[in-house]
PDB file of N, CA, C and O in Angstrom:
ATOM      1  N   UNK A   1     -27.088 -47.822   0.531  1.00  0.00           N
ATOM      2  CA  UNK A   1     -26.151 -47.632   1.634  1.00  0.00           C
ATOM      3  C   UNK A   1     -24.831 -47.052   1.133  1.00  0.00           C
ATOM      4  O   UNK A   1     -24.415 -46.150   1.861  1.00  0.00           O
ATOM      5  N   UNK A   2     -24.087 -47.327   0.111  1.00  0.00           N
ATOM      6  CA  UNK A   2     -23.112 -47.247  -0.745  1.00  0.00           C
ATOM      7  C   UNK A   2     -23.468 -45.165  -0.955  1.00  0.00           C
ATOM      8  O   UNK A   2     -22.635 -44.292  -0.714  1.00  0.00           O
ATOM      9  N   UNK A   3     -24.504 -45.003  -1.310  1.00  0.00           N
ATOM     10  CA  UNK A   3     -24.668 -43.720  -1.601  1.00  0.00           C
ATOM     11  C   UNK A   3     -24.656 -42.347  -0.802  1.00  0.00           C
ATOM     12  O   UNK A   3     -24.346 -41.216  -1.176  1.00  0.00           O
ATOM     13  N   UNK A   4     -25.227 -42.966   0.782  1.00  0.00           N
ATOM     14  CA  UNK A   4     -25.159 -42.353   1.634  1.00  0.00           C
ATOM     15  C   UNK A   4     -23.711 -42.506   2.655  1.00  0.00           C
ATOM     16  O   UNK A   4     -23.419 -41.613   3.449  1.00  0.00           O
ATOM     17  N   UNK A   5     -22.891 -43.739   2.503  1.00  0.00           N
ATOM     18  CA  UNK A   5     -21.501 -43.346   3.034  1.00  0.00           C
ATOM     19  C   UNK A   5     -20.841 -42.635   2.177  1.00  0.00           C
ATOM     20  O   UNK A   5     -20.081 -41.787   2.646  1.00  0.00           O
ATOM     21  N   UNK A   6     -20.928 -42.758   0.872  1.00  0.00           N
ATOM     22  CA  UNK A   6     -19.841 -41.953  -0.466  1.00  0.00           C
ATOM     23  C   UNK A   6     -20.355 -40.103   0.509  1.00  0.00           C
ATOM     24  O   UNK A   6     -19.687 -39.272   1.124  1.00  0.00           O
ATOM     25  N   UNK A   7     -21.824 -40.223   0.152  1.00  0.00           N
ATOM     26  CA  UNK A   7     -21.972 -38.788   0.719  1.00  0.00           C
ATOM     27  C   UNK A   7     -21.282 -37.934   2.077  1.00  0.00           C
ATOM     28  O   UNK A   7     -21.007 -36.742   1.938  1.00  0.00           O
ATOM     29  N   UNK A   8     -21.009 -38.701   3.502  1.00  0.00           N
ATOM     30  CA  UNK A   8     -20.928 -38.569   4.295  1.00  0.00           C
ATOM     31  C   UNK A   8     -19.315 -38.054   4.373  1.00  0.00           C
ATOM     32  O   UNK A   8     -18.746 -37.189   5.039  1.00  0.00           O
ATOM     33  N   UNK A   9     -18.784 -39.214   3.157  1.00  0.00           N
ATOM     34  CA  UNK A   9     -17.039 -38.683   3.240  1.00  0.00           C
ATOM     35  C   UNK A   9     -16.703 -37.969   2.627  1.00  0.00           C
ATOM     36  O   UNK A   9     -15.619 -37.400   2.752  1.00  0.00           O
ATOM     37  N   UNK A  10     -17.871 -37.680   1.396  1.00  0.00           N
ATOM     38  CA  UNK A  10     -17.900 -36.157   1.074  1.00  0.00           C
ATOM     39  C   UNK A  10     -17.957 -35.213   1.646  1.00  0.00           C
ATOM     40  O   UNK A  10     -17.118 -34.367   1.337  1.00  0.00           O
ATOM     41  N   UNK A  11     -18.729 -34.940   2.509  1.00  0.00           N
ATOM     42  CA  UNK A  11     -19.023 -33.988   3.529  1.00  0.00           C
ATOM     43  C   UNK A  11     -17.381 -34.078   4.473  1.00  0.00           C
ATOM     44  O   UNK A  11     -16.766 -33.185   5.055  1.00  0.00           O
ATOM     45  N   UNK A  12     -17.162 -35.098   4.350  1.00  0.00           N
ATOM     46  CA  UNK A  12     -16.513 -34.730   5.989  1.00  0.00           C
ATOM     47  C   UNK A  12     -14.781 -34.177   5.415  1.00  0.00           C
ATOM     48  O   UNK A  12     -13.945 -33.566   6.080  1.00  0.00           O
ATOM     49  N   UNK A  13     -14.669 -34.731   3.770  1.00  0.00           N
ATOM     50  CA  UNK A  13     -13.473 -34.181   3.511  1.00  0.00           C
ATOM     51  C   UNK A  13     -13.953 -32.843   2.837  1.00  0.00           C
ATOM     52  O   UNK A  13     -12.931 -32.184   2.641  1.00  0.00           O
ATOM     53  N   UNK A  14     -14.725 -32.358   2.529  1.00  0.00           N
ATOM     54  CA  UNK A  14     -15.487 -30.988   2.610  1.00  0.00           C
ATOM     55  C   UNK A  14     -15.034 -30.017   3.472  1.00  0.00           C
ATOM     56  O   UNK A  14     -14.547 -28.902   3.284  1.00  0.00           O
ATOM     57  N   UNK A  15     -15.334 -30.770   4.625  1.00  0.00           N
ATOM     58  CA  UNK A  15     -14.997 -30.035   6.111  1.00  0.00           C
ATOM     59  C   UNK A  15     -13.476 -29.840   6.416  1.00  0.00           C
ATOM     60  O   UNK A  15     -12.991 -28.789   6.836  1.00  0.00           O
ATOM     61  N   UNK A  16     -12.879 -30.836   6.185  1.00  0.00           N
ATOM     62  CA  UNK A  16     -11.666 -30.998   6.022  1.00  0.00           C
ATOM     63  C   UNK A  16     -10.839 -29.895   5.426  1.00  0.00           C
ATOM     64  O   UNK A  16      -9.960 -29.263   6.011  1.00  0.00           O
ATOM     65  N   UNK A  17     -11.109 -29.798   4.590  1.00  0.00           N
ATOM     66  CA  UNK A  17     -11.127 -28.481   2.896  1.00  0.00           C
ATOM     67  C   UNK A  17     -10.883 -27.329   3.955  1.00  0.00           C
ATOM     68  O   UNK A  17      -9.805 -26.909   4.375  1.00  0.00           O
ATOM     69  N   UNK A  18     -12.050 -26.966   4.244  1.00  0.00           N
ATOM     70  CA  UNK A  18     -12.523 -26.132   4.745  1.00  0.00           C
ATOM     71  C   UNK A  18     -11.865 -25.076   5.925  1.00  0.00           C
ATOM     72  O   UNK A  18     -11.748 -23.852   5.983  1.00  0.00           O
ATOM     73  N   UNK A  19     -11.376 -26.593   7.139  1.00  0.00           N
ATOM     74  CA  UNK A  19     -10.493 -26.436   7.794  1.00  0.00           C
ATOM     75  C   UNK A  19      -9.517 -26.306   7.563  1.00  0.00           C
ATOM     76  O   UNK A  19      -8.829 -25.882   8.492  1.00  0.00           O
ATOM     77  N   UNK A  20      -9.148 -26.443   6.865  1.00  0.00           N
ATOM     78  CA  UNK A  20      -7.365 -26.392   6.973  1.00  0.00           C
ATOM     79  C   UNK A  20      -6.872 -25.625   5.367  1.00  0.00           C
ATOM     80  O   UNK A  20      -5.804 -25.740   4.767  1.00  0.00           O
ATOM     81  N   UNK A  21      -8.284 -24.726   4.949  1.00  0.00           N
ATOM     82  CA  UNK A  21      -7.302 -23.822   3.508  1.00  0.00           C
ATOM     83  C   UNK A  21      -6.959 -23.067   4.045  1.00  0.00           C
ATOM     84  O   UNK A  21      -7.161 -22.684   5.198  1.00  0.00           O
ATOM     85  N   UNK A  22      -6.008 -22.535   2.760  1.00  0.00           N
ATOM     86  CA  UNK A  22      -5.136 -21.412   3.684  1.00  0.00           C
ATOM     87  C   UNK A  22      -6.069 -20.172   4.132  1.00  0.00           C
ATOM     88  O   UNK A  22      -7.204 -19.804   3.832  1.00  0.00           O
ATOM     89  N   UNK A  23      -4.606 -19.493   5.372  1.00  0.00           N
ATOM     90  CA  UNK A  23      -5.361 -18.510   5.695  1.00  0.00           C
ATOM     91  C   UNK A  23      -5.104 -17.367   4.136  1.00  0.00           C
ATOM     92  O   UNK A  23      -4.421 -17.619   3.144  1.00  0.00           O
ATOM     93  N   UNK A  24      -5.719 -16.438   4.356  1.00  0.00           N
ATOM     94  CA  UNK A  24      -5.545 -15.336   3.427  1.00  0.00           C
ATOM     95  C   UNK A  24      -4.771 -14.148   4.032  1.00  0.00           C
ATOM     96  O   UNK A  24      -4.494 -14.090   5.230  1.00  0.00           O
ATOM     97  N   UNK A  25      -4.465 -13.277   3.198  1.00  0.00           N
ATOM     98  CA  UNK A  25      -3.525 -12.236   3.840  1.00  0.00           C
ATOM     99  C   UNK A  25      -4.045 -11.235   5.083  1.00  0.00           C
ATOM    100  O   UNK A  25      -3.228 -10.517   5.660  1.00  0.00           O
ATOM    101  N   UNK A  26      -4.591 -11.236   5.224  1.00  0.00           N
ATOM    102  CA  UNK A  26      -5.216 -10.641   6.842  1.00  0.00           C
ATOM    103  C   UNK A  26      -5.083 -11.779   8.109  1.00  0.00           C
ATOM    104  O   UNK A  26      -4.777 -11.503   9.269  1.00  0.00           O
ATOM    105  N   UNK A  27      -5.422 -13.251   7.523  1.00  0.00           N
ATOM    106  CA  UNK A  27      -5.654 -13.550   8.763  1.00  0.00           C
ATOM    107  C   UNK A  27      -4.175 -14.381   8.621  1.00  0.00           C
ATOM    108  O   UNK A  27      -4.020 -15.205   9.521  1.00  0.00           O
ATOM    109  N   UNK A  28      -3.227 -14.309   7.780  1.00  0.00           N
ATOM    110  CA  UNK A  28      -2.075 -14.296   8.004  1.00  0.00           C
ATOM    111  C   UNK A  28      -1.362 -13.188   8.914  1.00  0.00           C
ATOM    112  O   UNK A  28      -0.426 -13.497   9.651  1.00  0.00           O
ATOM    113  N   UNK A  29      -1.854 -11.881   8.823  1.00  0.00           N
ATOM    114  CA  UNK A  29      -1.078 -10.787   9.744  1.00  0.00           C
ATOM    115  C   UNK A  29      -1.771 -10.880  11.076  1.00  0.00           C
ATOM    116  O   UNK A  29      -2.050  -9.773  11.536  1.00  0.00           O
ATOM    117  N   UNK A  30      -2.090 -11.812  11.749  1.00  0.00           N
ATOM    118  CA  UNK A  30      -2.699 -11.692  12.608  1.00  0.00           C
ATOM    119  C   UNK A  30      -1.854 -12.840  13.802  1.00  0.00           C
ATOM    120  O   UNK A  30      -1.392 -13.867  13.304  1.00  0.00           O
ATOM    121  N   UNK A  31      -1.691 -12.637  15.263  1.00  0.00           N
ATOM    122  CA  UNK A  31      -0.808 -13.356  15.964  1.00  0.00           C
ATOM    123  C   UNK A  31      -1.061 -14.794  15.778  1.00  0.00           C
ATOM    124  O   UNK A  31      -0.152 -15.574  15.494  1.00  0.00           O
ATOM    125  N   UNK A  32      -3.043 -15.377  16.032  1.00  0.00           N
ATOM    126  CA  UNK A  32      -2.955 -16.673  15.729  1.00  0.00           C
ATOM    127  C   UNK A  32      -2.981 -17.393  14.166  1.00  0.00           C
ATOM    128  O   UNK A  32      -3.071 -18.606  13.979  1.00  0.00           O
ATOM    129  N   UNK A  33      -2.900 -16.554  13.304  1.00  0.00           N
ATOM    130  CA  UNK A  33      -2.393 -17.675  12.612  1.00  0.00           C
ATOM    131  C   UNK A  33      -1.644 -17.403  11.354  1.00  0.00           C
ATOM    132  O   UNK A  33      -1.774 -17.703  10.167  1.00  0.00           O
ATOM    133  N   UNK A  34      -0.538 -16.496  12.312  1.00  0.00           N
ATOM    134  CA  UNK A  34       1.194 -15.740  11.799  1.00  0.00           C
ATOM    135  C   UNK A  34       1.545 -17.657  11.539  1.00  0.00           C
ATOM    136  O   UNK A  34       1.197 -18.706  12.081  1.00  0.00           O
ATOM    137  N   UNK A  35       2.415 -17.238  10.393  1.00  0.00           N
ATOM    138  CA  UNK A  35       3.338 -18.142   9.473  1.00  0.00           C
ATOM    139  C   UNK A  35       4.001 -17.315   9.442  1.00  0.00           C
ATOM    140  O   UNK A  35       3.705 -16.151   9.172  1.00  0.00           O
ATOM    141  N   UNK A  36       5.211 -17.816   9.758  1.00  0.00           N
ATOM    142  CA  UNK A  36       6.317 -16.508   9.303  1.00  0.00           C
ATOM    143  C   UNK A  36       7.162 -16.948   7.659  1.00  0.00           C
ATOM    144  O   UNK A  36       8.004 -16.241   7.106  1.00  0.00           O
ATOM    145  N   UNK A  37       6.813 -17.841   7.320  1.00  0.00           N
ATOM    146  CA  UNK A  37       7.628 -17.626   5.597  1.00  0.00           C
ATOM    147  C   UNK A  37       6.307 -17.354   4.814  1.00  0.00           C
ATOM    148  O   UNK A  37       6.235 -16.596   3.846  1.00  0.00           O
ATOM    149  N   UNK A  38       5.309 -18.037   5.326  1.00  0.00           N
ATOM    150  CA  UNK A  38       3.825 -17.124   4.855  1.00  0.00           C
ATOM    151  C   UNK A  38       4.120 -15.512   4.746  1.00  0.00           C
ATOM    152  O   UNK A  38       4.096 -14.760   3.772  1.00  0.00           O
ATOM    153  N   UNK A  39       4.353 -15.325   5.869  1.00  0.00           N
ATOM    154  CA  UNK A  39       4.297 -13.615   6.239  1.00  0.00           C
ATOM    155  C   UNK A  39       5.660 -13.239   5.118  1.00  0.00           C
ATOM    156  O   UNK A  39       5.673 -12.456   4.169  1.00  0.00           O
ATOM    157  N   UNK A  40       6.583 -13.993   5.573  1.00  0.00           N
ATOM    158  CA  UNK A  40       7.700 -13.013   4.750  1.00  0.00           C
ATOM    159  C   UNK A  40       7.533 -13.368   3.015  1.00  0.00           C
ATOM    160  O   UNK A  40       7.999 -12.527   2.248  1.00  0.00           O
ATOM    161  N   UNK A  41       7.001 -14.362   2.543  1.00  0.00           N
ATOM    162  CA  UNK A  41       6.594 -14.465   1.457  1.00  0.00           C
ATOM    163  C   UNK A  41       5.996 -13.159   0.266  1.00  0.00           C
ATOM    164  O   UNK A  41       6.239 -12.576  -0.791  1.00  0.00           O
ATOM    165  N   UNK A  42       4.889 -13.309   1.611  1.00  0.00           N
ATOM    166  CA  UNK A  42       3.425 -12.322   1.270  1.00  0.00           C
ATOM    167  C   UNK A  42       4.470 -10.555   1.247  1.00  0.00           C
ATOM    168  O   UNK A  42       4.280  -9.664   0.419  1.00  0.00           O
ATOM    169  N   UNK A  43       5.243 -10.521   2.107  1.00  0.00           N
ATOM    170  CA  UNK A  43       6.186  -9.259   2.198  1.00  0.00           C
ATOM    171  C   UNK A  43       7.342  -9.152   0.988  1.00  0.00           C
ATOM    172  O   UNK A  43       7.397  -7.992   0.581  1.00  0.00           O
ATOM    173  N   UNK A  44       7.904  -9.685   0.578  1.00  0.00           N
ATOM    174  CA  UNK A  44       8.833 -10.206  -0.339  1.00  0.00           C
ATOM    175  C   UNK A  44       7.944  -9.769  -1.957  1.00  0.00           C
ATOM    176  O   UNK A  44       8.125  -8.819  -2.718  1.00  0.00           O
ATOM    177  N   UNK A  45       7.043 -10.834  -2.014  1.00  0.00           N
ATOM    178  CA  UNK A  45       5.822 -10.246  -3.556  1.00  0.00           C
ATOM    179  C   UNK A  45       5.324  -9.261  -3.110  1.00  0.00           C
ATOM    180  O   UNK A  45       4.572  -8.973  -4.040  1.00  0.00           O
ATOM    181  N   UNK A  46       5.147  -8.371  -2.230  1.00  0.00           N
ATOM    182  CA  UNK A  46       4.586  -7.217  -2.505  1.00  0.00           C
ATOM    183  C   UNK A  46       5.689  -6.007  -3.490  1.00  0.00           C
ATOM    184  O   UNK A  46       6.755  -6.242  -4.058  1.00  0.00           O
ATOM    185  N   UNK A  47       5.013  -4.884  -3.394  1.00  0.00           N
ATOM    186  CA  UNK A  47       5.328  -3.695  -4.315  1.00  0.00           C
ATOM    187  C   UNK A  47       5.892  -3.026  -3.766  1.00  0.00           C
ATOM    188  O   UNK A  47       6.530  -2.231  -4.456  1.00  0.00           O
ATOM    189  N   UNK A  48       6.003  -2.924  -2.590  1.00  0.00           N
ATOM    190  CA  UNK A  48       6.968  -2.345  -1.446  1.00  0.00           C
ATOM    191  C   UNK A  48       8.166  -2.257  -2.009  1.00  0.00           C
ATOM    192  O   UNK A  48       8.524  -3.153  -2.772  1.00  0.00           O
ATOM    193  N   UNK A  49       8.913  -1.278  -1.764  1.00  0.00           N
ATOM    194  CA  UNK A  49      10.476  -1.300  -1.861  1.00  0.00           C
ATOM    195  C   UNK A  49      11.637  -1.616  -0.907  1.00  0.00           C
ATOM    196  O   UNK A  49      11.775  -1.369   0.291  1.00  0.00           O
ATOM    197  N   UNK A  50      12.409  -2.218  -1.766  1.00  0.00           N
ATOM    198  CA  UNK A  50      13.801  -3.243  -1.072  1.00  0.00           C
ATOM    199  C   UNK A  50      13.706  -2.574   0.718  1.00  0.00           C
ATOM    200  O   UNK A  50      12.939  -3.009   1.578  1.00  0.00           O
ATOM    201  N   UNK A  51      14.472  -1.709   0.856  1.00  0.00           N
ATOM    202  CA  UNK A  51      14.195  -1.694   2.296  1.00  0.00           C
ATOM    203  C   UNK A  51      13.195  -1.271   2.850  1.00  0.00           C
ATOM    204  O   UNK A  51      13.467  -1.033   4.027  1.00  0.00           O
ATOM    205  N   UNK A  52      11.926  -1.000   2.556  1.00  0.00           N
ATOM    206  CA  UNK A  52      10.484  -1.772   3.458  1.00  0.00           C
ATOM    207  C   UNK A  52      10.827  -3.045   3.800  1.00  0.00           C
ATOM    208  O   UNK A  52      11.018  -3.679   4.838  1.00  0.00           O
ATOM    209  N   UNK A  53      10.855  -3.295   2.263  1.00  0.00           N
ATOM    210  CA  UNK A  53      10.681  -4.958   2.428  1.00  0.00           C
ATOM    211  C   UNK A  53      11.786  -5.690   3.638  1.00  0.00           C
ATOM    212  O   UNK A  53      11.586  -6.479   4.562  1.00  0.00           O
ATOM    213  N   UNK A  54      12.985  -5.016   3.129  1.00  0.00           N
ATOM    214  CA  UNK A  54      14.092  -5.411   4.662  1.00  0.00           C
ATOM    215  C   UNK A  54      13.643  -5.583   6.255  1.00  0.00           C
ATOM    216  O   UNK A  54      13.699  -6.578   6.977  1.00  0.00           O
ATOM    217  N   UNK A  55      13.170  -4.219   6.529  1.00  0.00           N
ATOM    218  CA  UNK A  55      12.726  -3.448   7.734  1.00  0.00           C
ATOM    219  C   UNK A  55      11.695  -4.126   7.872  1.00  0.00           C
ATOM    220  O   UNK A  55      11.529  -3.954   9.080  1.00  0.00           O
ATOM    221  N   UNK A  56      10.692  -4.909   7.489  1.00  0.00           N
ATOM    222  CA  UNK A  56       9.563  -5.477   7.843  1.00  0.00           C
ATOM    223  C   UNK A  56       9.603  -6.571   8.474  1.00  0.00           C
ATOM    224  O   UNK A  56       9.123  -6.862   9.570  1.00  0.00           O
ATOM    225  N   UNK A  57      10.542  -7.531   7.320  1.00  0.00           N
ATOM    226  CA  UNK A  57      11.198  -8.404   7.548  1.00  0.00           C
ATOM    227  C   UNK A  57      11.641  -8.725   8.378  1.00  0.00           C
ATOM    228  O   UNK A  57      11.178  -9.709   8.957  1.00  0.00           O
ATOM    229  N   UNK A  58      12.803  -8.039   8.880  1.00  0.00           N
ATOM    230  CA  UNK A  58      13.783  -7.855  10.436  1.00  0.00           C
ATOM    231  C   UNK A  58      12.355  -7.792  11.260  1.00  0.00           C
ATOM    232  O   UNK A  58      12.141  -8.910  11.728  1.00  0.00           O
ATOM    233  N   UNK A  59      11.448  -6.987  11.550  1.00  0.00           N
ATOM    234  CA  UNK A  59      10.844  -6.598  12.481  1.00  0.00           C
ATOM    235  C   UNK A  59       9.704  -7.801  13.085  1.00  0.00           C
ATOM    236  O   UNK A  59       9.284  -8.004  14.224  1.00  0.00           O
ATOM    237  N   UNK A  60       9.361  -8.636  11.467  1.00  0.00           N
ATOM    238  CA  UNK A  60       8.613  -9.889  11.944  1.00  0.00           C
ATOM    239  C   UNK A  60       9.669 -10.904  12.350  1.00  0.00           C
ATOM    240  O   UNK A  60       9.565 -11.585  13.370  1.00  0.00           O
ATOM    241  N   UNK A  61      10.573 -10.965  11.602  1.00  0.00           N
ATOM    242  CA  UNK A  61      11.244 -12.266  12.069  1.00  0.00           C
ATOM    243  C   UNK A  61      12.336 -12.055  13.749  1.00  0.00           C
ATOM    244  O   UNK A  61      12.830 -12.991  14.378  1.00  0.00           O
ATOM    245  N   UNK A  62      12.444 -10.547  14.104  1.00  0.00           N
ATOM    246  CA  UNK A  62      13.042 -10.302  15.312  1.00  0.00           C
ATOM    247  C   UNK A  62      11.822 -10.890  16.310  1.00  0.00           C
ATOM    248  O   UNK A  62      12.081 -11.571  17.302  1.00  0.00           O
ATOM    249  N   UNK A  63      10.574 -10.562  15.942  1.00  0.00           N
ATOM    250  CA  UNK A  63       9.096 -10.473  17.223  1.00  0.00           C
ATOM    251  C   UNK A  63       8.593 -11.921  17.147  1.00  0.00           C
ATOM    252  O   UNK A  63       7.571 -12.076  17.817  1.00  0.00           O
ATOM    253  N   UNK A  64       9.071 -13.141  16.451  1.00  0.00           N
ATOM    254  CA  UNK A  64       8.156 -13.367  16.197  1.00  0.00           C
ATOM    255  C   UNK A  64       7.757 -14.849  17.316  1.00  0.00           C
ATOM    256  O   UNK A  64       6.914 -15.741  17.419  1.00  0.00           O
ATOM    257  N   UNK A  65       8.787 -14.435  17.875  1.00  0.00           N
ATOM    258  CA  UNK A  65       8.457 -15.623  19.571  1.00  0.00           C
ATOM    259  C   UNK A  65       7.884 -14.774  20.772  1.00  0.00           C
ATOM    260  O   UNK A  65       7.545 -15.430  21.757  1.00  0.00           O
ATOM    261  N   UNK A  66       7.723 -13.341  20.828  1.00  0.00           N
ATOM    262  CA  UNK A  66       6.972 -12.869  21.361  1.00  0.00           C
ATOM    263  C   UNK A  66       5.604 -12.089  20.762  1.00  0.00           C
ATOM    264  O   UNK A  66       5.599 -11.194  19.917  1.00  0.00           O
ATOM    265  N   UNK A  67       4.491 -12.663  21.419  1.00  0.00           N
ATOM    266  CA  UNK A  67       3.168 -12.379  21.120  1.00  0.00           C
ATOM    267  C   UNK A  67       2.664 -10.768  20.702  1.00  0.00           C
ATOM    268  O   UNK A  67       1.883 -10.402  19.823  1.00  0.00           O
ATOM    269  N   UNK A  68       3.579  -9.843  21.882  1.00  0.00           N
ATOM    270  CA  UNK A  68       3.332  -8.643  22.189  1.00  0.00           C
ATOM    271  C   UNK A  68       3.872  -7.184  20.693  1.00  0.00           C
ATOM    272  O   UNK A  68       3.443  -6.165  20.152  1.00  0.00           O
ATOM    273  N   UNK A  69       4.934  -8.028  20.700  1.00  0.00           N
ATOM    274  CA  UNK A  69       5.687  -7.286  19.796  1.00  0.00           C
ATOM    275  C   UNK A  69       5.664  -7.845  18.360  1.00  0.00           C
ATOM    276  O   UNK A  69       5.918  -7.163  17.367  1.00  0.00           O
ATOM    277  N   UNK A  70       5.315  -9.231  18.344  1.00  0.00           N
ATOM    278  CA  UNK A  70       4.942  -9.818  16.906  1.00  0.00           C
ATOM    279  C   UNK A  70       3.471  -8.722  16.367  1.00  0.00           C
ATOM    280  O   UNK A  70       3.297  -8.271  15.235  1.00  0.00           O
ATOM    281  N   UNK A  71       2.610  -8.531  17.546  1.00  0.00           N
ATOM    282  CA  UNK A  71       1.240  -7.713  16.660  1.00  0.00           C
ATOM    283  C   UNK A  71       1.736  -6.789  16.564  1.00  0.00           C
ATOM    284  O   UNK A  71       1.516  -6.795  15.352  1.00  0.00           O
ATOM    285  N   UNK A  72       2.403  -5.642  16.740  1.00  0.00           N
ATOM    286  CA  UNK A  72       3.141  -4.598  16.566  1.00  0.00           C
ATOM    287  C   UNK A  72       3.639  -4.475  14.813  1.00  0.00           C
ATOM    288  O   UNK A  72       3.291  -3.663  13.956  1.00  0.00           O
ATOM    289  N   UNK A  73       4.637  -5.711  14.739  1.00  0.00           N
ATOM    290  CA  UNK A  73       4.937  -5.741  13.792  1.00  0.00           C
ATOM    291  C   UNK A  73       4.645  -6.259  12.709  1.00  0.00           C
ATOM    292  O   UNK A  73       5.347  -6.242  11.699  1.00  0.00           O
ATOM    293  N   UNK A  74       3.288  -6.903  12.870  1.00  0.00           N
ATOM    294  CA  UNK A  74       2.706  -7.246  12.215  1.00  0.00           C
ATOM    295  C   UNK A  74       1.483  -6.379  11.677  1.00  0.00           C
ATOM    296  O   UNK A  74       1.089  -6.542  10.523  1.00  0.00           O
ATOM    297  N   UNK A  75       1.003  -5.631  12.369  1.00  0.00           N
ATOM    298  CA  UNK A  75       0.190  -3.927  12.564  1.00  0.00           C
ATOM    299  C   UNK A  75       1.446  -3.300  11.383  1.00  0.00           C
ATOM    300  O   UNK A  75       1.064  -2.941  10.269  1.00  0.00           O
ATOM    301  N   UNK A  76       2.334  -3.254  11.611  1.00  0.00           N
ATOM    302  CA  UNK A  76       3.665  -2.585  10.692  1.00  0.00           C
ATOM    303  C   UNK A  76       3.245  -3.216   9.154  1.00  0.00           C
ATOM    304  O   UNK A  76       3.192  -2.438   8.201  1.00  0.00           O
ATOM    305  N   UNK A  77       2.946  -4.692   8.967  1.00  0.00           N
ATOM    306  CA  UNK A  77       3.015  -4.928   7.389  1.00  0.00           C
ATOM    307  C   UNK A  77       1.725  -4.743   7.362  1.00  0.00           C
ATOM    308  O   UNK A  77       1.435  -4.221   6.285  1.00  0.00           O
ATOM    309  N   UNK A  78       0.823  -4.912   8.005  1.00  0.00           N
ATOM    310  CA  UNK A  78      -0.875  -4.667   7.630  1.00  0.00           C
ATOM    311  C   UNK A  78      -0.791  -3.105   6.541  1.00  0.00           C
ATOM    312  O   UNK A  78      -1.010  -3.040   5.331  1.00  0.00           O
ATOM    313  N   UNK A  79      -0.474  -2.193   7.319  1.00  0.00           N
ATOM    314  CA  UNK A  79      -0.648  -0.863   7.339  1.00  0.00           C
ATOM    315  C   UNK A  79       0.566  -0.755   5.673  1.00  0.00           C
ATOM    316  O   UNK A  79       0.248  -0.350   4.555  1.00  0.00           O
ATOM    317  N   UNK A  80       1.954  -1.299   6.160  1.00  0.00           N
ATOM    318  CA  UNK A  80       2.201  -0.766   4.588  1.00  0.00           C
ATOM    319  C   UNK A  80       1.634  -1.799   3.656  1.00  0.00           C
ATOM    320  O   UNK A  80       1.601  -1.364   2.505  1.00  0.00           O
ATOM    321  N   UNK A  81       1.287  -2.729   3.746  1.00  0.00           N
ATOM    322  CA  UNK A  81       0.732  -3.450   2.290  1.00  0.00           C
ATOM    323  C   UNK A  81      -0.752  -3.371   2.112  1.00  0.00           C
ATOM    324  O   UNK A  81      -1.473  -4.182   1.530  1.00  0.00           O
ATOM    325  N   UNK A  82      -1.160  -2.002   2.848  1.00  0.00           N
ATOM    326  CA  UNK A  82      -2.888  -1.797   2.810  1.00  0.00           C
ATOM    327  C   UNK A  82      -3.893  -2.859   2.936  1.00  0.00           C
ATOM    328  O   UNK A  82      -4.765  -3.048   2.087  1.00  0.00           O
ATOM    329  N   UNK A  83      -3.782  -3.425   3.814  1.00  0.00           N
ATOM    330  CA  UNK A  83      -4.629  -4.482   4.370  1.00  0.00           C
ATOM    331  C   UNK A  83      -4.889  -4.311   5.211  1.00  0.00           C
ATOM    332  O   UNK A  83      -4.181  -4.007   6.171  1.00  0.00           O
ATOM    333  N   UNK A  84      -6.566  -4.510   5.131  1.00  0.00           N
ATOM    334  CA  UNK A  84      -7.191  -4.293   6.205  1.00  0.00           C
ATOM    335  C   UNK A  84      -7.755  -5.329   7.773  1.00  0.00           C
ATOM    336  O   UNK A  84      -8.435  -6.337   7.582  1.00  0.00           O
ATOM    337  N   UNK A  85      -7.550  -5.106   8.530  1.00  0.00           N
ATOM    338  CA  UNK A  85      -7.222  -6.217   9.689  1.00  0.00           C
ATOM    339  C   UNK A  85      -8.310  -5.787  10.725  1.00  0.00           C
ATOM    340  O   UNK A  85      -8.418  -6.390  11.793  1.00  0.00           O
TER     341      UNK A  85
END
């Protein structure tokens, strides 16, 4: 009995794992599941130069309570940090 509950909470913090790792950089640029110090992080370490990196910046953190204009600008860092979405 001991073997088959150990297993079960294996599984279920498995699932757990599972659920809740991070997203990766695509499904970070994406409206549901935008982080914005995620996002500006991921913008910041890139190779981009200082004002990309500015202008991106401004453009996620201006959009980023509206839905419409957050994918916009988020379409904006996809495209310069070559990621594909």
């Amino acid at each position: 009995a001991t073997d088959a509950a150990t297993a079960t909470v294996n599984r279920a913090a498995e699932a757990v794992a599972a659920a809740t790792a991070a997203p990766t950089p695509a499904e970070l640029l994406t409206v549901d599941k935008f982080d914005l110090e995620k996002v500006l992080t991921l913008i910041t370490a890139s190779d981009l130069n200082m004002a990309e990196k500015t202008t991106l910046s401004a453009a996620v953190t201006a959009s980023r309570d509206n839905p419409a204009s957050l994918k916009v600008a988020l379409d904006q860092v996809r495209a310069a940090l070559k990621i594909a979405g």
